[in-house]
Gaussian input, Z-matrix of N, CA and C with variables (Angstrom, degrees):
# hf/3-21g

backbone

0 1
 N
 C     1     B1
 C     2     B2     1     A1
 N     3     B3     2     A2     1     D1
 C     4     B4     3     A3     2     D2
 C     5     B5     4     A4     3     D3
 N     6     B6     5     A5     4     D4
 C     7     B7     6     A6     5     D5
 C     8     B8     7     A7     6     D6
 N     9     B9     8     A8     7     D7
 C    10    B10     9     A9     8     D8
 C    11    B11    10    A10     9     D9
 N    12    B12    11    A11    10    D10
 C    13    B13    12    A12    11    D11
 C    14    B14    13    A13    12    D12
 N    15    B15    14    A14    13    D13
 C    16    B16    15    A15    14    D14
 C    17    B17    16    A16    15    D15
 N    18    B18    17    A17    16    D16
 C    19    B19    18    A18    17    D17
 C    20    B20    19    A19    18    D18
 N    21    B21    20    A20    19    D19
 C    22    B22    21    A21    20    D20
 C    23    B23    22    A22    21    D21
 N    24    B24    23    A23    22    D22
 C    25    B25    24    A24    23    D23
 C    26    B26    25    A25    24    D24
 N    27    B27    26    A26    25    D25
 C    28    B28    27    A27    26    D26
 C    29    B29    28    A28    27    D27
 N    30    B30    29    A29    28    D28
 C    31    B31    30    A30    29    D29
 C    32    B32    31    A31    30    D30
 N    33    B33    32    A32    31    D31
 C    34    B34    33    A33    32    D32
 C    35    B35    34    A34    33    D33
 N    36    B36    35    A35    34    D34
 C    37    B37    36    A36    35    D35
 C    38    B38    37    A37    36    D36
 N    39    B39    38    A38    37    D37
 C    40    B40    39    A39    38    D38
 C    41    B41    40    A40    39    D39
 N    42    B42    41    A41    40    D40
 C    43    B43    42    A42    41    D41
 C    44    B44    43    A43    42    D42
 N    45    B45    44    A44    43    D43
 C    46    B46    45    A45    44    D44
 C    47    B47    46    A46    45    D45
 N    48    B48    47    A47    46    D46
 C    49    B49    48    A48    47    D47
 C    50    B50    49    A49    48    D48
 N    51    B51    50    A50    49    D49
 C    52    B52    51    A51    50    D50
 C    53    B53    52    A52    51    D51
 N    54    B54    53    A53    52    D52
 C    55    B55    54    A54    53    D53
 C    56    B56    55    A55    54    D54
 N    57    B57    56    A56    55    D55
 C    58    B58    57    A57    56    D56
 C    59    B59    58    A58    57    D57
 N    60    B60    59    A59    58    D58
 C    61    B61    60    A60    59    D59
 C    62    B62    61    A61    60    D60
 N    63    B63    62    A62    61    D61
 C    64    B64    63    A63    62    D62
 C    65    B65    64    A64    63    D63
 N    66    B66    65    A65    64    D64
 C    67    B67    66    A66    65    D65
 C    68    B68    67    A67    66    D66
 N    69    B69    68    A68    67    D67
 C    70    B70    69    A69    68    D68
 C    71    B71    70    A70    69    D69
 N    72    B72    71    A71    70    D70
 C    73    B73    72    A72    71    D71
 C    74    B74    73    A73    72    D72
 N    75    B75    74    A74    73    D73
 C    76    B76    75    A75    74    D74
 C    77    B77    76    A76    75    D75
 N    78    B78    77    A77    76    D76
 C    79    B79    78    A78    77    D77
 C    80    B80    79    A79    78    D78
 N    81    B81    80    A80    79    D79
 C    82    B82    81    A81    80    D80
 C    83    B83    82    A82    81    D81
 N    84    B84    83    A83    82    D82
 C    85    B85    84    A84    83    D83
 C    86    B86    85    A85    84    D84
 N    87    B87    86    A86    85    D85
 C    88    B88    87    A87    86    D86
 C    89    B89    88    A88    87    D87
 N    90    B90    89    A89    88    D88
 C    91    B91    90    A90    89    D89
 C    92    B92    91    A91    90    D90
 N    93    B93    92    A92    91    D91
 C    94    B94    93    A93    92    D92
 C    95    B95    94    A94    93    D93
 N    96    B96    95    A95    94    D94
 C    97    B97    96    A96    95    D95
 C    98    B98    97    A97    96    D96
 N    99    B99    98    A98    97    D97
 C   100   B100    99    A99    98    D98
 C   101   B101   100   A100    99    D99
 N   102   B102   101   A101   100   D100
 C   103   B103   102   A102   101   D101
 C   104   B104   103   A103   102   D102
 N   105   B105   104   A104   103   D103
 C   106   B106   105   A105   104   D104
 C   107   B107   106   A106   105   D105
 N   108   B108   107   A107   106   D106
 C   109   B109   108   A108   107   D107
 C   110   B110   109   A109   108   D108
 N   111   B111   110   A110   109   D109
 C   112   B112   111   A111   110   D110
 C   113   B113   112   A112   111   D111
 N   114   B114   113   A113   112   D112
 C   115   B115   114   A114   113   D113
 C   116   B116   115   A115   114   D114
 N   117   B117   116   A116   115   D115
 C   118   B118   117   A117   116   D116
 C   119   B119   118   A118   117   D117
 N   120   B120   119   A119   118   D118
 C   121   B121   120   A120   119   D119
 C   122   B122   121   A121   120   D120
 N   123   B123   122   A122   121   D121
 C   124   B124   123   A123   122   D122
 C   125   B125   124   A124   123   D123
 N   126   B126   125   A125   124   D124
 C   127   B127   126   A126   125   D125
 C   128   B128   127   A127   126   D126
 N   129   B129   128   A128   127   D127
 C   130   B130   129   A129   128   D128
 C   131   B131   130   A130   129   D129
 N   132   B132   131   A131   130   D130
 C   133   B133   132   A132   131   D131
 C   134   B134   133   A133   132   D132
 N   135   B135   134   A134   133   D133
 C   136   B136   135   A135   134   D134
 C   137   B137   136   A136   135   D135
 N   138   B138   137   A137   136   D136
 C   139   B139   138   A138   137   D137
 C   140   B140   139   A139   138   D138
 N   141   B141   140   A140   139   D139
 C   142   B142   141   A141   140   D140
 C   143   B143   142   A142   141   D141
 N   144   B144   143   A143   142   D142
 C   145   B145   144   A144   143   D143
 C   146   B146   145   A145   144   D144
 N   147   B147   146   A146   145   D145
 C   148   B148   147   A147   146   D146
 C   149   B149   148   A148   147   D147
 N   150   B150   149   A149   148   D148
 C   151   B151   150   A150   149   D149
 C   152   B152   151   A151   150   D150
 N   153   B153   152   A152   151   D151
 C   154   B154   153   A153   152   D152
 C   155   B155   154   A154   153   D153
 N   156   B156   155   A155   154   D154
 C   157   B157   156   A156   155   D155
 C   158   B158   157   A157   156   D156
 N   159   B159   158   A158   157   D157
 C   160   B160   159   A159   158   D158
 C   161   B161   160   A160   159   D159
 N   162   B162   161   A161   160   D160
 C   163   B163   162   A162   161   D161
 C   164   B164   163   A163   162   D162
 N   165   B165   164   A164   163   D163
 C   166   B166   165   A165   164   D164
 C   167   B167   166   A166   165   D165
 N   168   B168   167   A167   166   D166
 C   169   B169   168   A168   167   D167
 C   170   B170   169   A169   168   D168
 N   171   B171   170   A170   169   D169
 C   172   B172   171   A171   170   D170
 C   173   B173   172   A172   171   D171
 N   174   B174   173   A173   172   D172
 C   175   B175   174   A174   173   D173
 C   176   B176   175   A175   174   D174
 N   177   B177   176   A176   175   D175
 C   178   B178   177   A177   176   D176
 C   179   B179   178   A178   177   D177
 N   180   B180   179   A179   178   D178
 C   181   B181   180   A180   179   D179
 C   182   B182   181   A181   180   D180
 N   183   B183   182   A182   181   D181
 C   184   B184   183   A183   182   D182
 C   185   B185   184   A184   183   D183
 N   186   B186   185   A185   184   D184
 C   187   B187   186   A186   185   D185
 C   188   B188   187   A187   186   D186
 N   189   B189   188   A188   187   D187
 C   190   B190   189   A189   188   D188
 C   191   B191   190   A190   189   D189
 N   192   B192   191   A191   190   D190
 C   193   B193   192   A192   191   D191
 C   194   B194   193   A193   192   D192
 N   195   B195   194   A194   193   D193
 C   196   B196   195   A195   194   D194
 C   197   B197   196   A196   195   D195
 N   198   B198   197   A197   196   D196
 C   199   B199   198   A198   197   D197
 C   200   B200   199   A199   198   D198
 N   201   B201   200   A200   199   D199
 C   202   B202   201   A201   200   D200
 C   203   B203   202   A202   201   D201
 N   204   B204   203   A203   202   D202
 C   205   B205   204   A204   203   D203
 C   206   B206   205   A205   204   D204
 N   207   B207   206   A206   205   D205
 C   208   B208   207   A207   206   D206
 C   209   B209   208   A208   207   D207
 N   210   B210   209   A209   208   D208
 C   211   B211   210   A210   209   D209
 C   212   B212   211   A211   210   D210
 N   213   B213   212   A212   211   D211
 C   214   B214   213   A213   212   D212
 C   215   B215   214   A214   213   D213
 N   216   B216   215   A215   214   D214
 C   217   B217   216   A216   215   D215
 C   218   B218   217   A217   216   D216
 N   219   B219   218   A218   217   D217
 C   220   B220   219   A219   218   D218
 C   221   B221   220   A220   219   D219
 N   222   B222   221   A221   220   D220
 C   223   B223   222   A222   221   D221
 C   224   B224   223   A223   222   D222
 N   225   B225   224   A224   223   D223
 C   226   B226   225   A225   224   D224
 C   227   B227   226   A226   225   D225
 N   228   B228   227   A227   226   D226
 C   229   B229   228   A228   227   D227
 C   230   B230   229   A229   228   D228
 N   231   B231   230   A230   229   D229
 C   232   B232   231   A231   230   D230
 C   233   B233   232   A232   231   D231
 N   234   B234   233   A233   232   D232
 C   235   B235   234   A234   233   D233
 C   236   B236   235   A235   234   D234
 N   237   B237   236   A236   235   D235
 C   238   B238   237   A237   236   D236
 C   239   B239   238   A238   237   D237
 N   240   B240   239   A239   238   D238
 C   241   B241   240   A240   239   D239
 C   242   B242   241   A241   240   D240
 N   243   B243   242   A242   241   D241
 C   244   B244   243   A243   242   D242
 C   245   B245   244   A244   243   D243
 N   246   B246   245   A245   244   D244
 C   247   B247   246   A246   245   D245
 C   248   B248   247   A247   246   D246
 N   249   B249   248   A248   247   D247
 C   250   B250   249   A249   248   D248
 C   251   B251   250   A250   249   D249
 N   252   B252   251   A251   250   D250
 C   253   B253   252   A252   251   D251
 C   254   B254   253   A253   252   D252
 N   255   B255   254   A254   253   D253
 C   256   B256   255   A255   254   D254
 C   257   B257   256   A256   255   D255
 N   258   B258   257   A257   256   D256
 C   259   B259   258   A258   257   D257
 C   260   B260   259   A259   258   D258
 N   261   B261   260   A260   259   D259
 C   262   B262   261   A261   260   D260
 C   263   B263   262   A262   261   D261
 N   264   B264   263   A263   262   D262
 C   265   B265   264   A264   263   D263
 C   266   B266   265   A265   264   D264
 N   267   B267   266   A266   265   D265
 C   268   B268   267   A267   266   D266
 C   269   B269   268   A268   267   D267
 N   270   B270   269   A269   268   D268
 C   271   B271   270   A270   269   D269
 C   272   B272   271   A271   270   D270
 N   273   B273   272   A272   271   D271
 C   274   B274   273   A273   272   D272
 C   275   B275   274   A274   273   D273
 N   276   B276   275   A275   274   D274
 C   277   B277   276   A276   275   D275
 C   278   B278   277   A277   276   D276
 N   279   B279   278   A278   277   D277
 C   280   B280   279   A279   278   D278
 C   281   B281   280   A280   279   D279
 N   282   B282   281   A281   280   D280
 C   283   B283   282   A282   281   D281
 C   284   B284   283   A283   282   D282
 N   285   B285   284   A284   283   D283
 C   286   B286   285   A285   284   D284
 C   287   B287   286   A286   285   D285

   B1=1.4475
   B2=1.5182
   B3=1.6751
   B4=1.4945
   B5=1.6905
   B6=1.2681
   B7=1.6840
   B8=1.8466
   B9=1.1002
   B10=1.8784
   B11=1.7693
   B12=1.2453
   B13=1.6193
   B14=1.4344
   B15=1.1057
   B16=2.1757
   B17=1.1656
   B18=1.0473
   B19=1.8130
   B20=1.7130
   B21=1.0057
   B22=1.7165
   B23=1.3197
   B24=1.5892
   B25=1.4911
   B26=1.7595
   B27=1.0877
   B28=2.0438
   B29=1.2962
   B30=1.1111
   B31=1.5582
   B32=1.5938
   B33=1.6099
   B34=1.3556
   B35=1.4206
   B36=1.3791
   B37=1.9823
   B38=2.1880
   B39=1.1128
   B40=1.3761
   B41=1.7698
   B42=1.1160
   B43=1.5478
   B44=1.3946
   B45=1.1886
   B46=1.4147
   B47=1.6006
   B48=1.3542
   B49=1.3540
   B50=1.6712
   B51=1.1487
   B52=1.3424
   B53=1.6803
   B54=1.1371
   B55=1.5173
   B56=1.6931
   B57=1.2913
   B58=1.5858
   B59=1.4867
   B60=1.4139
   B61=1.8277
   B62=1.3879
   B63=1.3367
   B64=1.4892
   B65=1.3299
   B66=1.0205
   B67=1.5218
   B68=1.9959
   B69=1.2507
   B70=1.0940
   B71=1.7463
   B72=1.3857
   B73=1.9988
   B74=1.6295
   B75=1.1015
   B76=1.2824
   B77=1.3322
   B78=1.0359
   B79=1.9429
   B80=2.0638
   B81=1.3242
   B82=1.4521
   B83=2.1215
   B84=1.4325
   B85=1.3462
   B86=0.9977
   B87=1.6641
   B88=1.6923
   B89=1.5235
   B90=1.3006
   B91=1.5472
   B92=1.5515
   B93=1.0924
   B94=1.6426
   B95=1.8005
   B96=1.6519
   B97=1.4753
   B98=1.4982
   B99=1.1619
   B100=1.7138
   B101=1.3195
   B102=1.1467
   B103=1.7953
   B104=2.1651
   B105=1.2399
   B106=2.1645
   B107=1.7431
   B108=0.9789
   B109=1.2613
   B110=1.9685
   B111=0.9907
   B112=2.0326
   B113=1.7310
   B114=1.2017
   B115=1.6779
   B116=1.5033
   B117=1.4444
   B118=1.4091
   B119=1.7919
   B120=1.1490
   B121=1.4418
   B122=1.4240
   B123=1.6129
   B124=1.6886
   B125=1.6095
   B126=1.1933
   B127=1.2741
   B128=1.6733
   B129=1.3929
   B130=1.3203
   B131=1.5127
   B132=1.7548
   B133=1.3275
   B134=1.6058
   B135=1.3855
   B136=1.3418
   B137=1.4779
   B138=1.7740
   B139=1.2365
   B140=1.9792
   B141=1.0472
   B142=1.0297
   B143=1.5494
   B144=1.1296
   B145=1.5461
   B146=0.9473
   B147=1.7364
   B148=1.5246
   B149=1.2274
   B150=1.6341
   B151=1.4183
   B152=1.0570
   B153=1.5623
   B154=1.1177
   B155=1.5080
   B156=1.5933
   B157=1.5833
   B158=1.7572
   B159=1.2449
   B160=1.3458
   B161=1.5069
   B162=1.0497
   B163=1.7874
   B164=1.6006
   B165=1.1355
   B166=1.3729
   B167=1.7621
   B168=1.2220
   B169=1.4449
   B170=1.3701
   B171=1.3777
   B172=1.3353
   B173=1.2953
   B174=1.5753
   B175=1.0336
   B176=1.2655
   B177=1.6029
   B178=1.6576
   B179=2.0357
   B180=1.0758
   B181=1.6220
   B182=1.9975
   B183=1.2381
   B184=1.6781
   B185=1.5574
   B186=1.4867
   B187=1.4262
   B188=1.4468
   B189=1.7015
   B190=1.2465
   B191=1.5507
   B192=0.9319
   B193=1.4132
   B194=1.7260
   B195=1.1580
   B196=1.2261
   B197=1.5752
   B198=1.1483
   B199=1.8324
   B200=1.3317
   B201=1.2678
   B202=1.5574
   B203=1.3668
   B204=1.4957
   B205=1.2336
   B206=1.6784
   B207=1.4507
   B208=1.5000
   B209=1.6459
   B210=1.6482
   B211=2.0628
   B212=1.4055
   B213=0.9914
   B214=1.9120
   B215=1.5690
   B216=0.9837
   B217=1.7163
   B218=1.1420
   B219=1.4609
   B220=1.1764
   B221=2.0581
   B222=0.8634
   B223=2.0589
   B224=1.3050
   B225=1.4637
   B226=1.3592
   B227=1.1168
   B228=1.2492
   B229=1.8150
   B230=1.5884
   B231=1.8348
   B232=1.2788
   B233=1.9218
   B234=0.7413
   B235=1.5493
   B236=1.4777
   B237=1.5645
   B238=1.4074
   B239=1.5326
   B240=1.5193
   B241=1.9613
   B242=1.3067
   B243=1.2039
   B244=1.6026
   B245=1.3444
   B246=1.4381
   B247=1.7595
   B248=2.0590
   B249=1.1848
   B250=1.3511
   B251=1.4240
   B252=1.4263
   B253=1.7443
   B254=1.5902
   B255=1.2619
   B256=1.5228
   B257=1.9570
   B258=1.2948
   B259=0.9513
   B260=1.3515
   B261=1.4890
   B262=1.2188
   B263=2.0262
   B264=1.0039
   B265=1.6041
   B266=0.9711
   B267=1.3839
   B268=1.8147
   B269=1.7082
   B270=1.1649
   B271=1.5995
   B272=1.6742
   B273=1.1790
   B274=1.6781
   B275=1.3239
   B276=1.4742
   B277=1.5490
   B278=1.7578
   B279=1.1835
   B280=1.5530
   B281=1.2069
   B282=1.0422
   B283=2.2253
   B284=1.7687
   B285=1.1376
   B286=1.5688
   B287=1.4983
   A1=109.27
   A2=116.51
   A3=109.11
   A4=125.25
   A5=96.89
   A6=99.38
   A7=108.09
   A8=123.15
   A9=115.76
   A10=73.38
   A11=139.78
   A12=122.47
   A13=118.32
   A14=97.45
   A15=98.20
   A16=105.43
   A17=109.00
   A18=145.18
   A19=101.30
   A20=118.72
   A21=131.81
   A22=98.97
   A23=136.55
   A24=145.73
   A25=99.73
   A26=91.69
   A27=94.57
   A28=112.11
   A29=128.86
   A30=101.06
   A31=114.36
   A32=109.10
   A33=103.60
   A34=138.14
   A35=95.93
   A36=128.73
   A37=89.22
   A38=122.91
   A39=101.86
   A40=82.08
   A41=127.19
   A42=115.15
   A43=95.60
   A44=137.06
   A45=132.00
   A46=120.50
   A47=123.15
   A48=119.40
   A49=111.35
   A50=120.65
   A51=112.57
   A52=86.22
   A53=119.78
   A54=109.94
   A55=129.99
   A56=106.61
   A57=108.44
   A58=109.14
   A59=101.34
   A60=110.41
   A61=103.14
   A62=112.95
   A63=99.33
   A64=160.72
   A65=159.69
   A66=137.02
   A67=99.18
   A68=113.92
   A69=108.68
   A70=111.19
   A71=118.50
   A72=99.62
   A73=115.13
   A74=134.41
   A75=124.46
   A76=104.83
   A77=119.31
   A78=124.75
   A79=92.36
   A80=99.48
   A81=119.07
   A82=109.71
   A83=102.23
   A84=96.78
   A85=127.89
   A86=129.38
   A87=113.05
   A88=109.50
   A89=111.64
   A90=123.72
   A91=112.69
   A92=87.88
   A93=94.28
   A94=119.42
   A95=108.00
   A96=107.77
   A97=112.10
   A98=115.37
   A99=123.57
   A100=111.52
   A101=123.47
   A102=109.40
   A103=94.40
   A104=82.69
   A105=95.46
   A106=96.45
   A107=121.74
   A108=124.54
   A109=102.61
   A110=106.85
   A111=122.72
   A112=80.90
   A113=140.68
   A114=125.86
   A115=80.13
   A116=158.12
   A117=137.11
   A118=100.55
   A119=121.38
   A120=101.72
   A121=122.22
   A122=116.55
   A123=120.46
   A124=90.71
   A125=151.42
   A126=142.60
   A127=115.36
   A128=120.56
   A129=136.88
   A130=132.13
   A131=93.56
   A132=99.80
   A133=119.48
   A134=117.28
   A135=109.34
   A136=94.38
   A137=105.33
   A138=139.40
   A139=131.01
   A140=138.93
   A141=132.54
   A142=110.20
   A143=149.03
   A144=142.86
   A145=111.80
   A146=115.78
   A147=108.40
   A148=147.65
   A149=132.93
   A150=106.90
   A151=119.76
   A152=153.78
   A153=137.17
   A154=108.63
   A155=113.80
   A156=111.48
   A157=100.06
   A158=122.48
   A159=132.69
   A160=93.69
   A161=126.26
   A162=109.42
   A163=95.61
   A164=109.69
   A165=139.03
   A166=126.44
   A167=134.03
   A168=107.94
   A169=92.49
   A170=115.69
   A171=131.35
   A172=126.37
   A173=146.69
   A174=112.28
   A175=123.55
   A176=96.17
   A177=135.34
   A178=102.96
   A179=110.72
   A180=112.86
   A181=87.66
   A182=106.32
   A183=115.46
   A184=104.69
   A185=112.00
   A186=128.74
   A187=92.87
   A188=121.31
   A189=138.58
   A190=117.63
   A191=129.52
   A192=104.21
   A193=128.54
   A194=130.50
   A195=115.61
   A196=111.46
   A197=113.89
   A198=96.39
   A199=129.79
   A200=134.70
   A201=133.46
   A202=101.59
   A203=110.87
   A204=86.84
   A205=125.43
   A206=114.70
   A207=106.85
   A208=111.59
   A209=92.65
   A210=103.19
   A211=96.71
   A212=127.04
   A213=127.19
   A214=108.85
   A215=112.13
   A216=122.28
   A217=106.03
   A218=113.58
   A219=102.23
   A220=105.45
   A221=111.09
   A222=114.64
   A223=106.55
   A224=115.54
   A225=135.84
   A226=144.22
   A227=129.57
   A228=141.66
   A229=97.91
   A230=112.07
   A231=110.87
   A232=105.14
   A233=101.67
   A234=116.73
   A235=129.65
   A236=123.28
   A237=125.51
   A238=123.03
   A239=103.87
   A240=97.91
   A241=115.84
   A242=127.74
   A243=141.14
   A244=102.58
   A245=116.19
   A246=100.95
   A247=90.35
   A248=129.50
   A249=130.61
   A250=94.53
   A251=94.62
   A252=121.61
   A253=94.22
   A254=113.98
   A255=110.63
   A256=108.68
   A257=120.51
   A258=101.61
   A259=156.83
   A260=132.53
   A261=105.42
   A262=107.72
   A263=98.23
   A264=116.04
   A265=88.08
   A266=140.02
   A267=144.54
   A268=75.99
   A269=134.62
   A270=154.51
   A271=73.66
   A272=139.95
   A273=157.75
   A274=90.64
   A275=132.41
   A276=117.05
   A277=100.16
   A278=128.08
   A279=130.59
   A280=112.64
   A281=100.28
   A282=109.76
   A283=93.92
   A284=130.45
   A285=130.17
   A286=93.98
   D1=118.03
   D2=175.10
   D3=-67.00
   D4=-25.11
   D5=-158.93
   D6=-123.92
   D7=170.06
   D8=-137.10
   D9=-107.70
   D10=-9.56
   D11=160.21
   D12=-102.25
   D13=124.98
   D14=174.11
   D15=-85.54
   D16=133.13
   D17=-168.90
   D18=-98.41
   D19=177.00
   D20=179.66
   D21=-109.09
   D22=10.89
   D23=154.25
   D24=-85.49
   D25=-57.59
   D26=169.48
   D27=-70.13
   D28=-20.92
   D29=168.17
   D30=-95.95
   D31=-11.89
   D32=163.38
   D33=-65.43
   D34=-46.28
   D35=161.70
   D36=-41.52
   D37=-45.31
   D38=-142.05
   D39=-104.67
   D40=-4.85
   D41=163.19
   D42=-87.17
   D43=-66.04
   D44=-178.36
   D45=-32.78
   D46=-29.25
   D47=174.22
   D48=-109.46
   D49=5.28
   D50=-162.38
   D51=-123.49
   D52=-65.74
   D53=171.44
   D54=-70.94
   D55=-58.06
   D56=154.14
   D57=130.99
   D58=26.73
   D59=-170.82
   D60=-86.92
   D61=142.55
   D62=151.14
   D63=30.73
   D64=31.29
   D65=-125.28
   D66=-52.83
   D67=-39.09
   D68=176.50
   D69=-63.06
   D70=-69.63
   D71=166.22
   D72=-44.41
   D73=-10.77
   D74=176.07
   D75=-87.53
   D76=-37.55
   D77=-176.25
   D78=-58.09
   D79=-59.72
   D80=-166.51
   D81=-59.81
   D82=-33.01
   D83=158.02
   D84=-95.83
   D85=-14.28
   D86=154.79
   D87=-50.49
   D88=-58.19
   D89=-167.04
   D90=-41.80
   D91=-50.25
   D92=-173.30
   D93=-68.00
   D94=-21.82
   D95=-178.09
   D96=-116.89
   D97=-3.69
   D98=127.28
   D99=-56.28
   D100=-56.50
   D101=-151.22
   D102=-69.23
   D103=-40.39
   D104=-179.37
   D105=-57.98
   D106=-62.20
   D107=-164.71
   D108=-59.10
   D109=-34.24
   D110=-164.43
   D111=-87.89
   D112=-50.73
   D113=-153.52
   D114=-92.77
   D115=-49.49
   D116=-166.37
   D117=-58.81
   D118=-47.12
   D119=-169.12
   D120=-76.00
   D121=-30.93
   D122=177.10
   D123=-73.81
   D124=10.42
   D125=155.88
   D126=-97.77
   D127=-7.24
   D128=177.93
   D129=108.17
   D130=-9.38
   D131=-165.82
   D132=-81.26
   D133=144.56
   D134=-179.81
   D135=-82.87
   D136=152.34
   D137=149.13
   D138=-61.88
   D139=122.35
   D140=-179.51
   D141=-116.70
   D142=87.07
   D143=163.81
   D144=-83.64
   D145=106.70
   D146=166.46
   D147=-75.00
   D148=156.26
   D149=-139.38
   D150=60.72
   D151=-29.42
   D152=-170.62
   D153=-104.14
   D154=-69.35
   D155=-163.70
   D156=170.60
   D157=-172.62
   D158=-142.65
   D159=-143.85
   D160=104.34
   D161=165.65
   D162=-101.74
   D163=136.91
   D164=-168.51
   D165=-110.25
   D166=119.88
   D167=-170.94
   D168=-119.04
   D169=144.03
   D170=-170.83
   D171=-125.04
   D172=130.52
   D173=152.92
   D174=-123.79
   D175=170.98
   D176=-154.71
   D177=-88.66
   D178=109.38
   D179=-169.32
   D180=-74.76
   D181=155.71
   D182=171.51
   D183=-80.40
   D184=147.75
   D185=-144.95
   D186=-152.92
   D187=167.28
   D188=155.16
   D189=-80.21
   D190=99.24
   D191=171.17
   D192=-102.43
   D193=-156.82
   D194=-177.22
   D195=-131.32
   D196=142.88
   D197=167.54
   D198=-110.26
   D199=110.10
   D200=-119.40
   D201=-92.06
   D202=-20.70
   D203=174.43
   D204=-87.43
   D205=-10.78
   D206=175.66
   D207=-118.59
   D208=4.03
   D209=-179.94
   D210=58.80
   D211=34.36
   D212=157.03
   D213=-80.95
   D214=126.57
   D215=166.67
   D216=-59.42
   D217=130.33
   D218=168.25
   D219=-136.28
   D220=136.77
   D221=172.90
   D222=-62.19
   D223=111.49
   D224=124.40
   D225=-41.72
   D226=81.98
   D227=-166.71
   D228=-58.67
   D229=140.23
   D230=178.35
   D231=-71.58
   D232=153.99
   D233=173.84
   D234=-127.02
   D235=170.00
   D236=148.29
   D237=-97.38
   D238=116.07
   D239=172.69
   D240=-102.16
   D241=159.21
   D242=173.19
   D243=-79.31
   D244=124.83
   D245=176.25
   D246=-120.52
   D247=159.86
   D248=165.87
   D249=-138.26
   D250=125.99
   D251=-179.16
   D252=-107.66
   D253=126.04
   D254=176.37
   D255=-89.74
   D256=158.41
   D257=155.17
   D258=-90.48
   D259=-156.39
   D260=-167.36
   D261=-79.06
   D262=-35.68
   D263=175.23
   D264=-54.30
   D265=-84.71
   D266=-146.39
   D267=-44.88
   D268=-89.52
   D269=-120.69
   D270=-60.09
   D271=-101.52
   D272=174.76
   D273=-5.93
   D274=-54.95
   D275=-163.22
   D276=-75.76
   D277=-34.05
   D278=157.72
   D279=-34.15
   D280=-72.90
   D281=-154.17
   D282=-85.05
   D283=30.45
   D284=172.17
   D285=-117.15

């Protein structure tokens, strides 16, 4: 990998040489477990990758907030956030 973010070209490159598909089935199986992984969470569902981590969708209740630069109040609409909890393995394979 040249560059310090992996792209869905790098994870294609690394099914293409490590398993031996296609570059085109490799494009087509990132795509496809992104697109599964992207429609479970805008539907609410949490993610579980094991060994890896938990993406989580949460929501955010509406709040006051402030705007610092003129201290005007301003309303915060409730929302949905993405949270990713790594796991305990992921965390250990880091800090080693």
């Amino acid at each position: 990998m040249s560059s310090t973010t992996l792209t869905r070209a790098d994870l294609t490159e690394a099914i293409y040489e490590e398993i031996g598909l296609s570059r085109n089935e490799s494009a087509e199986l990132v795509e496809s477990v992104l697109e599964e992984v992207a429609s479970c969470l805008v539907s609410g569902e949490n993610v579980k990758i094991s060994s890896f981590g938990s993406f989580l969708v949460r929501q955010k209740n509406g709040r006051m907030g402030r705007n610092p630069k003129t201290g005007q109040e301003v309303p915060i609409d409730p929302r949905r956030v993405l949270v990713f909890r790594p796991s305990q393995v992921m965390k250990d394979r880091i800090n080693a």
